[in-house]
C-alpha positions in Angstrom: 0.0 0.0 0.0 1.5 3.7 -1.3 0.7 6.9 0.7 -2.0 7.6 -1.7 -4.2 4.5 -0.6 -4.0 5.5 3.2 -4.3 9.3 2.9 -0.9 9.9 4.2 0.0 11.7 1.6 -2.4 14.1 2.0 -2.5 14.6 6.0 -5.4 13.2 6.4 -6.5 13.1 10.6 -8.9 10.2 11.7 -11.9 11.9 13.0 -15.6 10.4 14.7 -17.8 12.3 12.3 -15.7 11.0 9.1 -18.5 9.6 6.4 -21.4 10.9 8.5 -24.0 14.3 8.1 -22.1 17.6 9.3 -23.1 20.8 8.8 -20.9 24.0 8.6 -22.1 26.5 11.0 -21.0 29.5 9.4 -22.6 28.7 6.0 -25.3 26.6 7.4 -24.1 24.3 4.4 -24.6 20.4 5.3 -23.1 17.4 3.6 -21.1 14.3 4.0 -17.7 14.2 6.0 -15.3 13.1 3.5 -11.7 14.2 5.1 -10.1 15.9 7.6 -6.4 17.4 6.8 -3.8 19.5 8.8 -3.3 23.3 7.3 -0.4 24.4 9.2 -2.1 24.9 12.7 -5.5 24.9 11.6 -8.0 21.9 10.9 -9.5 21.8 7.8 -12.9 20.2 7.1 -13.7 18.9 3.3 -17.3 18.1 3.0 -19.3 16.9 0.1 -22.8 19.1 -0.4 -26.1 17.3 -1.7 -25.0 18.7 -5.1 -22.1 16.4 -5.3 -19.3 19.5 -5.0 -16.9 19.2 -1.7 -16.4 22.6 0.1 -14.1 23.6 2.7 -14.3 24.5 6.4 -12.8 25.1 9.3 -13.0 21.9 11.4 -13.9 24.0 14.5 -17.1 25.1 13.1 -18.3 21.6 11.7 -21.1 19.9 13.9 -23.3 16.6 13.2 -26.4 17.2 11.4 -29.5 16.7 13.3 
């Protein structure tokens, strides 16, 4: 297995909400969990919408969907 298959490559950080609902509270924006990566300091959120597009946001302001 290459870095690519395990997401080491890109950073990626294991977290609880990975593959579940979230919502970004800032945009109010909700969609599927796809990845978590390190920015520097900050935690970055990548979320997929309900059209399909993955946005970014800051990991601090993601919550579960209700």
């Amino acid at each position: 297995m290459d870095a690519r298959e395990n997401g080491t490559a890109f950073h990626h950080i294991a977290h609880r909400l990975l593959g579940r609902r979230v919502v970004d509270t800032r945009s109010l924006r909700e969609g599927e969990l796809r990845a978590v990566v390190e920015d520097g300091r900050d935690l970055v959120a990548y979320i997929r919408g309900s059209d399909h597009r993955e946005f970014e946001a800051p990991l601090d302001f993601v919550r579960p969907a209700e």
